[in-house]
N, C-alpha and C positions, 0 to 999 in steps of 0.2 A: 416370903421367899424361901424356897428348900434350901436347904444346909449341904446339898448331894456336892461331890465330885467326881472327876474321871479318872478311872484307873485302868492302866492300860496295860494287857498282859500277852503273853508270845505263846502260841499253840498251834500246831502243824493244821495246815489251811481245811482238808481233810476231816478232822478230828472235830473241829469248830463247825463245819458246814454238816456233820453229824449230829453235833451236839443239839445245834439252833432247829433241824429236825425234830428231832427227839422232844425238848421242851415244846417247840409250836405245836405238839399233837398235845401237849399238855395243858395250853393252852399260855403260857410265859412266854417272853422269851430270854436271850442268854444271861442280860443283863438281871432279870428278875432270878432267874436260878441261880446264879454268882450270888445274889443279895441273900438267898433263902439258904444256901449250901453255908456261908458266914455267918447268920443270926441263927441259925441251928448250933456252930460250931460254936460260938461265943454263950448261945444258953445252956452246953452241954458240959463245955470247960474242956473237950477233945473233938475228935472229928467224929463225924455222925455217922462214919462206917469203920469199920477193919479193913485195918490193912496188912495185907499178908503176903509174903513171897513164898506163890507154889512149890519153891524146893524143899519149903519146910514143911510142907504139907504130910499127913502121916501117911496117905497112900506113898508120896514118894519117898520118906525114911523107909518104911516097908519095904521097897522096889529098892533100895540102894543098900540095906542089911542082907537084900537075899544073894545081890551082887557078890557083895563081898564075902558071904559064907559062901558064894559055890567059888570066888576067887580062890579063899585058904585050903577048899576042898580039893585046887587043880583042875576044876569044870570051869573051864573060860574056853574061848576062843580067840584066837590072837589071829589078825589081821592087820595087812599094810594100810597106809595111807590110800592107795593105789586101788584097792581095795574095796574100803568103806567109799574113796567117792564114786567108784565103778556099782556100789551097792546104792546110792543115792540117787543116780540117773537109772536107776532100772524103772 
């Protein structure tokens, strides 16, 4: 008799009906990639990808050093609220 249980996890309906996509062309399905995404993680001792928050990425330090040198330089553009969301629906 297997030793398996159920474990039962919360993910936008969306994301899930992506995911189970994704693995069936892989030829799994979710419950096998959930098992394989954890005996990865447990034989690695971390997660078997990087994880990164784009703001820290160096293209966007780059983009946010240049900001702030044409700030001190007085090269900004100052605009309202009114403004930017009038710029948003263009």
């Amino acid at each position: 008799m297997s030793d398996s249980i159920n474990v039962t996890i919360r993910m936008d309906r969306n994301i899930k009906q992506q995911a189970e996509d994704m693995f069936n062309s892989f030829g799994m399905n979710l419950s096998t990639a959930v098992n394989v995404f954890i005996r990865q993680s447990l034989r690695l001792g971390k997660m078997p990808f990087s994880i990164s928050d784009p703001f820290y990425s160096e293209k966007n330090q780059a983009r946010l050093r240049e900001s702030i040198a044409q700030y001190k330089a007085g090269k900004m553009t100052v605009k309202t609220m009114d403004e930017l969301e009038a710029m948003e629906n263009e």
